[in-house]
Backbone bond lengths (Angstrom), bond angles and torsions (degrees), N, CA, C in turn:
res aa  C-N    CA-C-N  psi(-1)  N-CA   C-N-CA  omega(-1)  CA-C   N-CA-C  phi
1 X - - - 1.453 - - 1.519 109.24 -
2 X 1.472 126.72 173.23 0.791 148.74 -177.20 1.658 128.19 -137.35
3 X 1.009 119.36 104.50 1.458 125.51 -165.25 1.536 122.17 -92.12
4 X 1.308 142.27 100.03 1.831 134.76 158.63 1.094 119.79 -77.55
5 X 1.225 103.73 105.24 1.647 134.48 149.43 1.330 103.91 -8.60
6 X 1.348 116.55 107.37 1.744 106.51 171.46 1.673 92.94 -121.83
7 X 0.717 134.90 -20.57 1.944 126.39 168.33 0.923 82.19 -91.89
8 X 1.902 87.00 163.29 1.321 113.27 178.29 1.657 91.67 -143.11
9 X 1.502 127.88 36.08 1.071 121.55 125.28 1.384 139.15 -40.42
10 X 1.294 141.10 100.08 1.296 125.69 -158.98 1.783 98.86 -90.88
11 X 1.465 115.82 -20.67 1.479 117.37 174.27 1.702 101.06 -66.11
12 X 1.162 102.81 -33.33 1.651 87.00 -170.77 1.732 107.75 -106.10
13 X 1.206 122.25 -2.31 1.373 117.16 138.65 1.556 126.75 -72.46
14 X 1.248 123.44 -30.90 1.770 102.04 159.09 1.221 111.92 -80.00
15 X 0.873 103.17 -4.90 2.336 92.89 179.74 1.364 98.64 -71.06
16 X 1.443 126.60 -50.33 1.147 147.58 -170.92 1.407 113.69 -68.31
17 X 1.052 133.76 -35.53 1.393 139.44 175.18 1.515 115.56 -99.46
18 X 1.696 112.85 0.97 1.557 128.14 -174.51 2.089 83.57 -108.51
19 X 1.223 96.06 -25.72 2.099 83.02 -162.93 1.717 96.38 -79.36
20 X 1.497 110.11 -47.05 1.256 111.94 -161.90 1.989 110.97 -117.45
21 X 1.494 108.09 30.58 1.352 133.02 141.60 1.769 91.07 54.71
22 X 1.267 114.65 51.38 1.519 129.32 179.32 1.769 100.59 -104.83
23 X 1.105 108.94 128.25 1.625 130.97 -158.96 1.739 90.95 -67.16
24 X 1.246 104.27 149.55 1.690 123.62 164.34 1.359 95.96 -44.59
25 X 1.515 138.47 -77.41 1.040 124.50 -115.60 1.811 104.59 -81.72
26 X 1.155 123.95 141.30 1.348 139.94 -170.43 2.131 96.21 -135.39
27 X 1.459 79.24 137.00 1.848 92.69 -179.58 1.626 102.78 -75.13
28 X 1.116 97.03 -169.91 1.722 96.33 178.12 1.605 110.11 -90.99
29 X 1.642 92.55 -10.98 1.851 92.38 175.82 1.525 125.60 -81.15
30 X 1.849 100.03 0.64 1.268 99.62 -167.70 1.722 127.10 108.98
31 X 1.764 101.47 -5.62 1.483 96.57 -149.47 1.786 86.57 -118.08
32 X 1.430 106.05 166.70 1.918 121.60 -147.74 1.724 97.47 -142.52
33 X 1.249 115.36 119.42 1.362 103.53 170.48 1.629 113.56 -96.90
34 X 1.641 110.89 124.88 1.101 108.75 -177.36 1.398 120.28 -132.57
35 X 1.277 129.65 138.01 1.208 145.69 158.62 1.671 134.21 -82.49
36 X 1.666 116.94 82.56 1.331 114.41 -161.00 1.568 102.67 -99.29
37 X 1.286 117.52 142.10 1.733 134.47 163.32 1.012 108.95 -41.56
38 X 1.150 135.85 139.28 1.644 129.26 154.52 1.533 130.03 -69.18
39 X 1.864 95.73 8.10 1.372 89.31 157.56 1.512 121.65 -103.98
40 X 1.387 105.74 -10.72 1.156 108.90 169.92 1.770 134.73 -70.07
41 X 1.588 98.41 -22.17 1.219 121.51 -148.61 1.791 99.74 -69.31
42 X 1.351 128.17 -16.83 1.307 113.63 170.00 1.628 119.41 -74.22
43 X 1.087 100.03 -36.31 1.921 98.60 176.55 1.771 106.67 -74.31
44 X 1.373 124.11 -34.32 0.791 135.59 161.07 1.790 120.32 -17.35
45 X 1.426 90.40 -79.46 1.725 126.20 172.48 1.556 98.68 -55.69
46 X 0.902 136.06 -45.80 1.773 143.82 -158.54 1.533 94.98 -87.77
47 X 1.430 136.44 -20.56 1.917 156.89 -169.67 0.930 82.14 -89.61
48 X 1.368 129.70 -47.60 1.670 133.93 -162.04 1.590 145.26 -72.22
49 X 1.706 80.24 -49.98 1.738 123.42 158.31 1.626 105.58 -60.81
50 X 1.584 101.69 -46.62 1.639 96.09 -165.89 1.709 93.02 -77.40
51 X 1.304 137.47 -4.24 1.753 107.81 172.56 1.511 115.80 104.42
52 X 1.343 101.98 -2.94 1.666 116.02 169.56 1.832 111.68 -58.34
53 X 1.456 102.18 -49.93 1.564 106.79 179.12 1.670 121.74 -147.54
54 X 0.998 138.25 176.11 1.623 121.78 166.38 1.811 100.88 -101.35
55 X 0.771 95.07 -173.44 2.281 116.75 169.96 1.591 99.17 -123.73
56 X 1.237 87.94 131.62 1.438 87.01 179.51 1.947 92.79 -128.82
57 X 0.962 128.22 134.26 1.674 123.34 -149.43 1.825 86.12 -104.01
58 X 1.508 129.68 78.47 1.424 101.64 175.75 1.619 73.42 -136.27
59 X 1.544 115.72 162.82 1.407 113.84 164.33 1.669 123.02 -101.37
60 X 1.351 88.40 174.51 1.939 92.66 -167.45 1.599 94.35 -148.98
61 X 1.359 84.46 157.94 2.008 88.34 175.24 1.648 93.75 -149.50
62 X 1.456 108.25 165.76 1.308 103.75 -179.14 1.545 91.26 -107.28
63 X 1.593 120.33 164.69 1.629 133.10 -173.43 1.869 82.25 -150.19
64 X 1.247 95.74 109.99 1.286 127.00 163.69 1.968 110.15 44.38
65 X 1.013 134.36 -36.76 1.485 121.50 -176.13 1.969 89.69 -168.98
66 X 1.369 130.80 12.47 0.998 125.84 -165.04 1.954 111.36 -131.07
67 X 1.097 123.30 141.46 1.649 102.72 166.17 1.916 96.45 -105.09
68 X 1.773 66.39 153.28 1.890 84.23 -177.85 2.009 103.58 -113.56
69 X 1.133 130.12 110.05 1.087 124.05 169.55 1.641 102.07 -82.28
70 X 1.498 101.02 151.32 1.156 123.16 -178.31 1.990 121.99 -123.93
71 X 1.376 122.22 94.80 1.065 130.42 -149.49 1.749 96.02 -68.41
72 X 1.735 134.38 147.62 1.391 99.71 -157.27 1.829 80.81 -124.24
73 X 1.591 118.88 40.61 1.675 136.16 171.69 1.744 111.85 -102.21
């Protein structure tokens, strides 16, 4: 998945990226590639609901020191 930044709390964007171990790097559009557990995935969804970020369902992989988004049109 892929996540946009909709706060701009930066305290509650590292809490959020410290709980569910989602990498620094953010595009300039705002958007986070993340990989959540399925045990995590209910508080996750509830981070989500509450307005912290959106899901954006496209995939990404990293190639050596870079992320590659993958448009899924």
């Amino acid at each position: 998945m892929i996540v946009r930044w909709i706060t701009k709390d930066k305290a509650a964007v590292d809490a959020i990226r410290k709980r569910f171990q989602i990498p620094e790097h953010t595009t300039l559009n705002g958007l986070s590639p993340v990989e959540i557990s399925q045990e995590d995935m209910p508080v996750f969804k509830e981070t989500v609901r509450r307005g912290f970020m959106s899901i954006i369902d496209e995939k990404w992989c990293k190639n050596g020191g870079e992320y590659i988004f993958y448009s899924s049109q």
